[in-house]
C-alpha positions, 0 to 999 in steps of 0.5 A: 770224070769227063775229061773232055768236059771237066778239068780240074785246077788248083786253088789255095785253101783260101781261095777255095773256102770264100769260093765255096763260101760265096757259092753256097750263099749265091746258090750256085756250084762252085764250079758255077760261081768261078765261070761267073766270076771269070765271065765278069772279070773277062768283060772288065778286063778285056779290050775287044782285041784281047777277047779275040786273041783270047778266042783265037788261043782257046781254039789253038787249045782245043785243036791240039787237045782234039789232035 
């Protein structure tokens, strides 16, 4: 696996079964459907300000990570 691209994340066996699940009926991978599901949360969730303190944390992330 790409480690620079994929990362793998633990989820509950329920979790990951309606996951699959509500892929599988959507048509998409379950990897495609947690990024859908996550860009919907981040947008309902989040103010301006918390996106932007998000972004700035992503960066720091990836700096360490390249680093």
């Amino acid at each position: 696996m790409d480690t620079t691209k994929w990362k793998s994340i633990l989820a509950t066996r329920k979790v990951y079964t309606e996951l699959a699940a509500l892929a599988r009926i959507e048509g998409r991978t379950i990897s495609g459907q947690l990024r859908l599901i996550f860009e919907a949360w981040k947008q309902e969730n989040l103010s301006k300000r918390d996106l932007q303190l998000l972004q700035s944390e992503v960066e720091a992330v990836e700096n360490v990570v390249v680093n």
